[in-house]
C-alpha positions as a Markdown table, in Angstrom:
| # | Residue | x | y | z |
|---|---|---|---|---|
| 1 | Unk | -7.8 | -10.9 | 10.5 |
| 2 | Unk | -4.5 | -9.7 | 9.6 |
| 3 | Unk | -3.5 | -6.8 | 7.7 |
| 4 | Unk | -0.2 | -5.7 | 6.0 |
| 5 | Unk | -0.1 | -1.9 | 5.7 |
| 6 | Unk | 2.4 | -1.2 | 3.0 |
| 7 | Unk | 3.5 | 2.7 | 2.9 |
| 8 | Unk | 6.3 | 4.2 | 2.3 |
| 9 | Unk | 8.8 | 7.0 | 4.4 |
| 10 | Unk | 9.5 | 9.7 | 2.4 |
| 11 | Unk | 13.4 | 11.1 | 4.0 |
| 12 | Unk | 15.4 | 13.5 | 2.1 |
| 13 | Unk | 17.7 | 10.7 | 0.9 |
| 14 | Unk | 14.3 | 9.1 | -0.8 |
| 15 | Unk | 11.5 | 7.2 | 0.0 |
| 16 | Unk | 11.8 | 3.9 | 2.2 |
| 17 | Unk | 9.3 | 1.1 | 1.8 |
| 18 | Unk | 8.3 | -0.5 | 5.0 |
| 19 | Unk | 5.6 | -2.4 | 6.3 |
| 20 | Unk | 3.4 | -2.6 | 9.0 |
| 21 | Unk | 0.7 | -5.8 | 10.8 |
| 22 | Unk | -2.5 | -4.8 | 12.3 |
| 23 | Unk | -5.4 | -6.7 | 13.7 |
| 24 | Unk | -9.2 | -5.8 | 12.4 |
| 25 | Unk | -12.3 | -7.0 | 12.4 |
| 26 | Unk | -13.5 | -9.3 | 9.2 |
| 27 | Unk | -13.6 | -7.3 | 6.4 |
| 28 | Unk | -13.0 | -4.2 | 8.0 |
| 29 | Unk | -10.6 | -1.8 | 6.6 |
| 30 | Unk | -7.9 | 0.0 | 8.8 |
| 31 | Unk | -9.1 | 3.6 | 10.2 |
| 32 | Unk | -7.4 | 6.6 | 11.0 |
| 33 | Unk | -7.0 | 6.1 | 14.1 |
| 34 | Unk | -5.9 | 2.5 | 13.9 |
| 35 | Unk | -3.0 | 3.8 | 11.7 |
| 36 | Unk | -1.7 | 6.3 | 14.0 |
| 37 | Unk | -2.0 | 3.6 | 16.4 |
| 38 | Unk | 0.6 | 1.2 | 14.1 |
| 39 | Unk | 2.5 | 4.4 | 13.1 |
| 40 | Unk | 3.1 | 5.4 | 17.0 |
| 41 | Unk | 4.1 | 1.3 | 17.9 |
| 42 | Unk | 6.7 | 2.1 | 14.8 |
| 43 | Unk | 8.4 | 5.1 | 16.9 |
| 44 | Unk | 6.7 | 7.6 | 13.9 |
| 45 | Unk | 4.6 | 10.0 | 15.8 |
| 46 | Unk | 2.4 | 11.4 | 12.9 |
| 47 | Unk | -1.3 | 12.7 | 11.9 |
| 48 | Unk | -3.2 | 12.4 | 9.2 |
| 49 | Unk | -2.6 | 15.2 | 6.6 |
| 50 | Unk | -4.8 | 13.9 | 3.3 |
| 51 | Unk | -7.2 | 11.5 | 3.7 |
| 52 | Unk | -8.1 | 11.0 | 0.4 |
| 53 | Unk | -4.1 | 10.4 | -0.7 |
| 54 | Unk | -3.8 | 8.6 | 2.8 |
| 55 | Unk | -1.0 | 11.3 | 3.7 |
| 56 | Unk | 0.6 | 11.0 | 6.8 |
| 57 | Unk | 3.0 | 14.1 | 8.3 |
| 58 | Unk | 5.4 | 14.2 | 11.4 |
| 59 | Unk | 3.9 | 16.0 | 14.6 |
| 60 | Unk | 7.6 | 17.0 | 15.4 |
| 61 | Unk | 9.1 | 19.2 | 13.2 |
| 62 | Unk | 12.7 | 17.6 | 13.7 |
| 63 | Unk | 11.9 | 14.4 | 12.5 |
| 64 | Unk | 14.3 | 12.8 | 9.9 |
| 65 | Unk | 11.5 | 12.5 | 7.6 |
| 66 | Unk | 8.5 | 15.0 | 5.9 |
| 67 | Unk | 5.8 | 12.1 | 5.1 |
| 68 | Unk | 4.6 | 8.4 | 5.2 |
| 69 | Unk | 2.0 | 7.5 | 2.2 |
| 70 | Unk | 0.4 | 4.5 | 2.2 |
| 71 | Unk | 0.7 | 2.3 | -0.9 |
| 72 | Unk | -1.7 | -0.5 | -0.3 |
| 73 | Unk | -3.3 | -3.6 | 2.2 |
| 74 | Unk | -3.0 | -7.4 | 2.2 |
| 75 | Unk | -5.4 | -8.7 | 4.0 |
| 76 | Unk | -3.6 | -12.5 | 2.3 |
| 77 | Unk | -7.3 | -13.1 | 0.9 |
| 78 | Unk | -6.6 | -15.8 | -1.9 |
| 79 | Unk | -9.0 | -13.8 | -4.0 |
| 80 | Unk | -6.9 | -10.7 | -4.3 |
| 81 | Unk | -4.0 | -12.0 | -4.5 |
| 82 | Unk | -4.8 | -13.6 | -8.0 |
| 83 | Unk | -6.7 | -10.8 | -9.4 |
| 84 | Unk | -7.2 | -11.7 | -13.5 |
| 85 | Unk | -5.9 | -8.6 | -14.9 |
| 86 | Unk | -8.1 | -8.5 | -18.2 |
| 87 | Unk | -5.8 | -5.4 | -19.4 |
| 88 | Unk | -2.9 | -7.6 | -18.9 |
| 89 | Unk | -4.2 | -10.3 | -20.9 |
| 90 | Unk | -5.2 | -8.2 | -23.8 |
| 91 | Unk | -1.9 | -7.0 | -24.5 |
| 92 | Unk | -0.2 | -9.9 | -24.0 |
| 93 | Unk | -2.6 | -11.6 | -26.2 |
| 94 | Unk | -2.1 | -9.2 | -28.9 |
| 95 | Unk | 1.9 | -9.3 | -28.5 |
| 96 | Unk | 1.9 | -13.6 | -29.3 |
| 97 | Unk | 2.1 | -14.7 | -32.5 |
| 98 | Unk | -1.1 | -15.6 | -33.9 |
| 99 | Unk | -1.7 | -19.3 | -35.6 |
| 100 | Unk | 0.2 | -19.2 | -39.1 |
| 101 | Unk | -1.4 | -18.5 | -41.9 |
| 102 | Unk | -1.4 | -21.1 | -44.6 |
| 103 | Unk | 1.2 | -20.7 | -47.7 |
């Protein structure tokens, strides 16, 4: 299945969103290893500095940039996409006007 690895470049300037396509298995979720792998494809030679905050930092210290974080996947399952966001729809319910009241 396809995945869209969305992360951003962090350069002195500011951060640049970009995106990247890999190939996994079914319901698999990309690795370590399978994001250096798109990283090194994307000419940004990096390794993995926090996995928890999936930080990524320059092997060169010359590089134009001093991180890549990744911000999310899409896998283009139909089901995440259109998440209901229950949170979302409390507020919102609250902000409408509620049925008038009688006189």
């Amino acid at each position: 299945m396809e995945c869209i690895v969305h992360f951003e470049v962090v350069h002195p300037e500011g951060p640049k969103p970009l995106r990247g396509l890999l190939f996994l298995d079914e319901g698999a979720t990309p690795g370590e290893a399978e994001l250096i792998g798109m990283f090194k494809d994307m000419k940004f030679e990096v390794r993995l500095e926090d996995r928890e905050k999936l930080i990524f930092k320059p092997v060169n210290a010359g590089a134009n940039y001093s991180e890549i974080r990744i911000t999310g996947y899409d896998t283009g399952n139909a089901k995440d996409q259109h998440k209901e966001d229950h949170d979302l729809k409390s507020i919102v319910g609250n902000l409408l006007p509620q049925k008038p009241t009688g006189l």
